[in-house]
N, C-alpha and C positions, 0 to 999 in steps of 0.2 A: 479576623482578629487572631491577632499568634498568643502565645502561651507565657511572653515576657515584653518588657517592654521595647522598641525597638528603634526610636527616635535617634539615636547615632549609629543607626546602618544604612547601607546601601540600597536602593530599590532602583529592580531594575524590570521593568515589562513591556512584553510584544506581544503583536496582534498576530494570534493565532490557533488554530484549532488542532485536534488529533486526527490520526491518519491522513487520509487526501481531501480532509475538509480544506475548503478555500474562502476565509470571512472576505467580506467588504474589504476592500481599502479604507485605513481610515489612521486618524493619531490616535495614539494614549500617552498619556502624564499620569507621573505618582507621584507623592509626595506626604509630609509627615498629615496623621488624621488628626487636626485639630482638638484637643482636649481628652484622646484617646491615647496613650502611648505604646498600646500595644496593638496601633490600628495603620494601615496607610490608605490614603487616599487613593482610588482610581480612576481620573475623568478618561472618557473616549467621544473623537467628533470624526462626523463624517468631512471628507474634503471641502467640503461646500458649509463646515463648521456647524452641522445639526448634529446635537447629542443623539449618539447610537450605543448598540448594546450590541458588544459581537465578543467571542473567544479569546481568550488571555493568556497569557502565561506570565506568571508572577514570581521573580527571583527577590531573598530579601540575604544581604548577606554581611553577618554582623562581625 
C-alpha cells in the first residue's frame, strides 16, 4: 500500500531478487487493486500457469 492514491500511474514490475539470487522463471502482472486506490495488484504464475510466490521488484511512477 503507498502513502496516496495511485490509480493514474504507471506500474511497472520484474521478477527478481538481490544480489546473485536467481528466482524461478515465471510472469508477473500489475494492475490497478480493486477498491484500494492506493493499492496495486500483483499476480505471478509459473510457466506451466501455477500461482508462485517469488522476488519482485516494483516500479510505480506517477
Amino acid at each position: 500500500m503507498f502513502d496516496r492514491d495511485v490509480r493514474a500511474c504507471a506500474y511497472t514490475a520484474t521478477v527478481g531478487g538481490v544480489g546473485t539470487e536467481s528466482p524461478t522463471a515465471s510472469f508477473i502482472r500489475v494492475a490497478q487493486r480493486s477498491g484500494k486506490p492506493n493499492g496495486v495488484f500483483v499476480s505471478m504464475k509459473s510457466s506451466g500457469q501455477a500461482s508462485v510466490v517469488v522476488p519482485f521488484h516494483l516500479a510505480v511512477t506517477c
